[in-house]
C-alpha positions in Angstrom: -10.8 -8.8 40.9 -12.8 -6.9 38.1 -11.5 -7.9 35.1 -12.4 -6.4 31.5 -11.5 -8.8 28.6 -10.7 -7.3 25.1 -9.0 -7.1 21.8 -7.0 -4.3 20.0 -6.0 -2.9 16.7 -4.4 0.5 15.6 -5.9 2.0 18.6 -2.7 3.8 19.9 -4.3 7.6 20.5 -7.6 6.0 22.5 -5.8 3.4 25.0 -4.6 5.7 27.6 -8.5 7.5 28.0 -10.1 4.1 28.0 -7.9 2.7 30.7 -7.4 5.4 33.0 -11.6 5.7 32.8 -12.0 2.1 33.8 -9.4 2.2 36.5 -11.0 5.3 37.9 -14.5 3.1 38.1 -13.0 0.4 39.9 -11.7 -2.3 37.4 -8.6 -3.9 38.8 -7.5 -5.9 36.1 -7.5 -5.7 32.1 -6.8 -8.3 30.0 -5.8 -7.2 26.3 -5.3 -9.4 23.1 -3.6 -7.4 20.4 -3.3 -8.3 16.5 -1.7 -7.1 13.5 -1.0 -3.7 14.7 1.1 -1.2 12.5 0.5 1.8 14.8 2.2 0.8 17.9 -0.6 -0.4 19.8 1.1 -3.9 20.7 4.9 -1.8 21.8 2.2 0.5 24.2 0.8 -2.4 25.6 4.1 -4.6 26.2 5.0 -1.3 27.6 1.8 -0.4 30.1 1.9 -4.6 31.3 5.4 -3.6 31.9 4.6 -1.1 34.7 2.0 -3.2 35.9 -1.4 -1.8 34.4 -2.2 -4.6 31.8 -2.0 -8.3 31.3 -1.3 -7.9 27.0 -1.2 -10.8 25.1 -0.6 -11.0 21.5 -3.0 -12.9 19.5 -1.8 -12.3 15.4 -4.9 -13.7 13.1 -4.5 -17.4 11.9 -6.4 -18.6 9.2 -9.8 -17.6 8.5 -11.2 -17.5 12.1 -12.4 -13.7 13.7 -9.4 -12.8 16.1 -12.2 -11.1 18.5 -13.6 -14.9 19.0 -9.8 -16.7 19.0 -8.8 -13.9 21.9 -12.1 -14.9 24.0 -12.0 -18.6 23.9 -8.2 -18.2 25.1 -9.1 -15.3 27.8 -11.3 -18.0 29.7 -7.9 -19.8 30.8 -6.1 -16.2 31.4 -5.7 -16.6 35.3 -6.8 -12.4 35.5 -10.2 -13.7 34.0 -10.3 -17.0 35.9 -9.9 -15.3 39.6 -12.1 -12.6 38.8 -15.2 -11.9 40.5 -16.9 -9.6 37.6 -15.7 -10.3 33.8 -16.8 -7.5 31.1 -16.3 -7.8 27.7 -16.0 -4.6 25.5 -14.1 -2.6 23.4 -12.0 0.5 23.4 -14.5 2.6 21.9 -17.0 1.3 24.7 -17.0 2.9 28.2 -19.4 1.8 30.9 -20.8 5.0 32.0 -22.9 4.5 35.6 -25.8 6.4 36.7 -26.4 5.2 40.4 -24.4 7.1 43.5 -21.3 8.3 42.6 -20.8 6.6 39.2 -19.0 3.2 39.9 -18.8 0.1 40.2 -19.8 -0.4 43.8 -22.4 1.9 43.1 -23.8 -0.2 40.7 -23.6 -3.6 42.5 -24.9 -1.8 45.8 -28.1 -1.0 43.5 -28.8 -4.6 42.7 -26.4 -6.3 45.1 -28.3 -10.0 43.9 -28.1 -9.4 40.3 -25.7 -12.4 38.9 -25.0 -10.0 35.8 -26.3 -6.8 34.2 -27.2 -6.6 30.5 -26.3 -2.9 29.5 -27.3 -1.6 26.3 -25.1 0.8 24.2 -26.0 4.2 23.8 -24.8 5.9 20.9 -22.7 8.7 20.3 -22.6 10.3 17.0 -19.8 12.2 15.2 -21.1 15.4 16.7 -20.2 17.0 13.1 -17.1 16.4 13.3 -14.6 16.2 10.6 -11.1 16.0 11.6 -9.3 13.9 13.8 -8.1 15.4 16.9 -5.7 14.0 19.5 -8.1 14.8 22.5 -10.0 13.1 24.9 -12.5 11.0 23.2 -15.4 11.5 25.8 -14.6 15.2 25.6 -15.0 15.4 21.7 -18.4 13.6 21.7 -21.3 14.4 23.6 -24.4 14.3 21.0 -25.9 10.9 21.2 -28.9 8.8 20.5 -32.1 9.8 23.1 -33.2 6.9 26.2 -35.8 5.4 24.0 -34.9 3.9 21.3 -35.7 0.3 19.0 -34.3 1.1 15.6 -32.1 0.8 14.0 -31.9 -2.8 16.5 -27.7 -3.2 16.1 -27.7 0.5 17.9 -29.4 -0.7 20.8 -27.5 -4.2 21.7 -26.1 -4.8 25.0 -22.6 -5.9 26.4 -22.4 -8.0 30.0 -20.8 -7.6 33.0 -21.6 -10.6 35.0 -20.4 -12.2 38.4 -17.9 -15.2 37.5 -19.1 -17.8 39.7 -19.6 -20.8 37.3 -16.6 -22.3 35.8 -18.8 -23.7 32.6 -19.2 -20.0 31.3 -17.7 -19.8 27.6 -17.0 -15.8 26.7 -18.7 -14.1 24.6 -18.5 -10.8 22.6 -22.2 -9.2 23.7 -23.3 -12.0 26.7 -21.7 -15.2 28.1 -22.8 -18.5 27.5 -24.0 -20.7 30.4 -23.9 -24.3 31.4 -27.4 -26.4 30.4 -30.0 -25.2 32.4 -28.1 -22.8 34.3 -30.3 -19.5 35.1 -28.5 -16.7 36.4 -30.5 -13.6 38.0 -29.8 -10.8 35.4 -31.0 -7.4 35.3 -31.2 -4.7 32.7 -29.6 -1.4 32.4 -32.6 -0.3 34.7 -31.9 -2.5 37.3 -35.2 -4.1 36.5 -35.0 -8.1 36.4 -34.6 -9.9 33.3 -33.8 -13.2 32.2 -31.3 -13.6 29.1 -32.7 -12.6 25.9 -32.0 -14.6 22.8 -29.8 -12.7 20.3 -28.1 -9.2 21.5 -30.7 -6.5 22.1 -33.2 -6.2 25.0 -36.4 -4.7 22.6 -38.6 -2.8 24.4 -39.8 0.8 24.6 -39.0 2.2 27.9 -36.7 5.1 28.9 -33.5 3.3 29.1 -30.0 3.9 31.1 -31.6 4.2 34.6 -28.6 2.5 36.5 -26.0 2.6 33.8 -25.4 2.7 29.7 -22.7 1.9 27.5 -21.1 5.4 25.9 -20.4 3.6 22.4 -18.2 5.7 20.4 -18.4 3.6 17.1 -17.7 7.0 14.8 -15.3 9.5 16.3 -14.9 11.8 13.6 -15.1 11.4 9.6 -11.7 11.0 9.4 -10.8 8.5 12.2 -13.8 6.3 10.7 -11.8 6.3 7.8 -9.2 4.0 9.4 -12.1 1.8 11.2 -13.1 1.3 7.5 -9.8 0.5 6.2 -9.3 -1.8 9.7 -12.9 -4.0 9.3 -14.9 -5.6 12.1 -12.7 -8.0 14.5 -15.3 -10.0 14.5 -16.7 -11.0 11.3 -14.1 -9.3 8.8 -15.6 -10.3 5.9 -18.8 -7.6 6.8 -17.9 -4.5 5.6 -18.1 -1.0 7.8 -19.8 1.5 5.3 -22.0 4.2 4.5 -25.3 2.1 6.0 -22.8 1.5 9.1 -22.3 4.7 9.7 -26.1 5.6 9.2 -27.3 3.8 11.8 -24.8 5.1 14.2 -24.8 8.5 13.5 -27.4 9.9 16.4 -26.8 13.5 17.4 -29.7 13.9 19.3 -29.4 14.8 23.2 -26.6 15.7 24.5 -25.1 14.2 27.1 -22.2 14.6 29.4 -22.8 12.6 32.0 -19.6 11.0 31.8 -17.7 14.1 32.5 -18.3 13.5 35.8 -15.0 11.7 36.5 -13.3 13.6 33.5 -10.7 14.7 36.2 -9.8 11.5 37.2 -9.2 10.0 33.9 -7.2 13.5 32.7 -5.0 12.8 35.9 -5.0 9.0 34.6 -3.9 9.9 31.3 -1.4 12.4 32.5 0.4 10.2 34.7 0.4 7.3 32.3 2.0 9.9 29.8 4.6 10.9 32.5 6.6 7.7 31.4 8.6 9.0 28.5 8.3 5.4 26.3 4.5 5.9 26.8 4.3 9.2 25.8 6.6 8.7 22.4 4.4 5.7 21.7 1.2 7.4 22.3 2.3 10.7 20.2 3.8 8.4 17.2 0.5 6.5 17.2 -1.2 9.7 16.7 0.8 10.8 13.9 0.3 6.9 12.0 -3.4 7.8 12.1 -2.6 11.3 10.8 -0.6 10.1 7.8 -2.7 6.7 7.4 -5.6 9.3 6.9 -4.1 11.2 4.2 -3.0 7.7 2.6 -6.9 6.9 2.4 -7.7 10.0 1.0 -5.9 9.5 -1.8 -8.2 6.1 -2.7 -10.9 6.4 -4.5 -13.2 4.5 -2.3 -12.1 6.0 0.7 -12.5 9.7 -0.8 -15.9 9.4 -1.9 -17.0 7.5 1.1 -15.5 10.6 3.5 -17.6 13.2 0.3 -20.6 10.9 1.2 -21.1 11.3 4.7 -20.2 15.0 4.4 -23.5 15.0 2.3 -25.1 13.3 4.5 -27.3 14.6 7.4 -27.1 13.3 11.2 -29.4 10.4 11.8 -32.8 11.2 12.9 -34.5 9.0 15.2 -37.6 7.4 13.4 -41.3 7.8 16.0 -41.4 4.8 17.9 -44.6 3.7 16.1 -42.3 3.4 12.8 -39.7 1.5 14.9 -41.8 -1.2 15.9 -43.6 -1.3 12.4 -40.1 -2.2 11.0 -39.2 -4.3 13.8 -42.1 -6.9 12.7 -41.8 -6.4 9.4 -37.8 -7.5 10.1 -39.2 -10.5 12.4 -41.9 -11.2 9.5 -38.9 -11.3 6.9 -36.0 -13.3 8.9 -39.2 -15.8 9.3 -40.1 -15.9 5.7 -36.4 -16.9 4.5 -35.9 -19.3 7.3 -39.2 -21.6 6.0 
């Protein structure tokens, strides 16, 4: 079993793309936590474990703690993610885009068959100018995205995990799992080069990236769908806010690249079969038209309006030189050090 853990909010229009990609890579199982949703989400995923493509759970916020850390400590008990043989953590605007052979995941394992775990980093893929939302295939829409070398800004360069589940100690995580004392798995990086765990969430160096694989992160979409991201807030610590600096240091527009586009018929003919079944098409389409008329509710608050008029002025993110990276880099190292004495 290859099981992908994650959790799932007013993402109706995106759910069918993202699982009919992974499928067509080789994950077997997915197990989906749901909270809170107004747009159908939770009636699409009742109706998808239904027909036997999802294990969906509901997991409504309680209290004060992030729903993205609730769904994880009770996914490590799910039985999907405790007979699985590779466990990946992600999110739906997250697809795990391979390099080696033919693009999946027995391509990747055959690269590194002793690698424990692979740490890939996300690559970023900007809003590609564009404004409107658009009921279309997400990894169609967006193909302008940050180039293979790249240090800042750091939270655009952090990796997500896929790892071998061999050790029942492992505790979830959002961006790597956390092992036993003194356990030392053999990782590798997103080149298939060998690497031990790094402290925090990004792997910092300056080397082409993505040799074996990359994460397509498609934290944007268009100006209006980031509207309802805004509105939505982080699952994971929902007191920080997603704003104009948010979007700056996602917004990379630089190469294009459609590597991903290599299995683009396979997830069509996923989508198109999924949407054969006439409760999943109705749910899909009235999911679209929430985030149609939830846009046009925003756009009638202030904040909202002058946040869409404000990245309409803005340009596309420019990649700083690498010199000015790593300048800032120590200069952030230098300053984290300074407040913590």
């Amino acid at each position: 079993m290859r099981t992908i853990v994650t959790t799932m909010r007013n993402e109706a229009p995106f759910v069918l793309e993202w699982l009919s990609y992974h499928r067509a890579i080789g994950f077997t199982d997915f197990v989906i936590y749901s909270n809170d949703c107004e747009d159908g989400t939770d009636l699409m995923l009742d109706r998808l474990q239904d027909m036997g493509f999802v294990h969906h759970v509901p997991n409504p916020r309680r209290g004060k703690k992030p729903v993205q850390w609730t769904a994880l400590k009770r996914a490590a008990n799910h039985p999907a993610v405790k007979r699985a043989e590779w466990v990946f953590v992600t999110d739906v605007d997250e697809f795990l885009n391979i390099h080696a052979g033919d693009g999946r995941l027995d391509d990747l394992f055959a690269a590194r068959p002793d690698a424990d775990g692979f740490m890939i980093t996300w690559r970023m893929f900007g809003a590609n100018g564009q404004v409107q939302f658009r009921d279309d295939l997400v990894t169609r829409q967006f193909t302008a995205a940050a180039p293979d070398r790249l240090l800042w800004p750091w939270r655009a360069v952090q990796f997500k995990s896929l790892f071998r589940n061999t050790d029942a100690g492992v505790t979830l995580g959002i961006h790597r799992p956390k092992h036993p004392e003194g356990a030392n798995p053999g990782w590798v990086d997103d080149n298939g080069e060998t690497a031990h765990m790094v402290r925090g969430t990004v792997n910092l160096h300056q080397k082409q990236r993505y040799g074996l694989a990359q994460i397509n992160h498609y934290a944007l979409g268009s100006i209006e769908s980031f509207l309802v991201k805004v509105a939505r807030g982080k699952p994971n610590h929902s007191d920080d806010a997603i704003d104009l600096a948010y979007w700056l240091d996602r917004n990379f527009n630089e190469v294009t690249d459609t590597s991903i586009l290599r299995h683009d018929t396979e997830t069509a003919k996923g989508v198109a079969d999924l949407m054969s079944d006439s409760v999943i098409s109705k749910l899909h389409h009235d999911g679209v038209a929430w985030r149609h008329d939830k846009i046009r509710s925003l756009m009638l608050v202030s904040d909202s309006f002058y946040l869409f008029a404000r990245i309409l002025q803005s340009s596309m993110t420019r990649p700083l030189p690498l010199d000015q990276q790593t300048r800032l880099l120590h200069q952030l190292f230098a300053m984290r050090s300074a407040q913590v004495e």
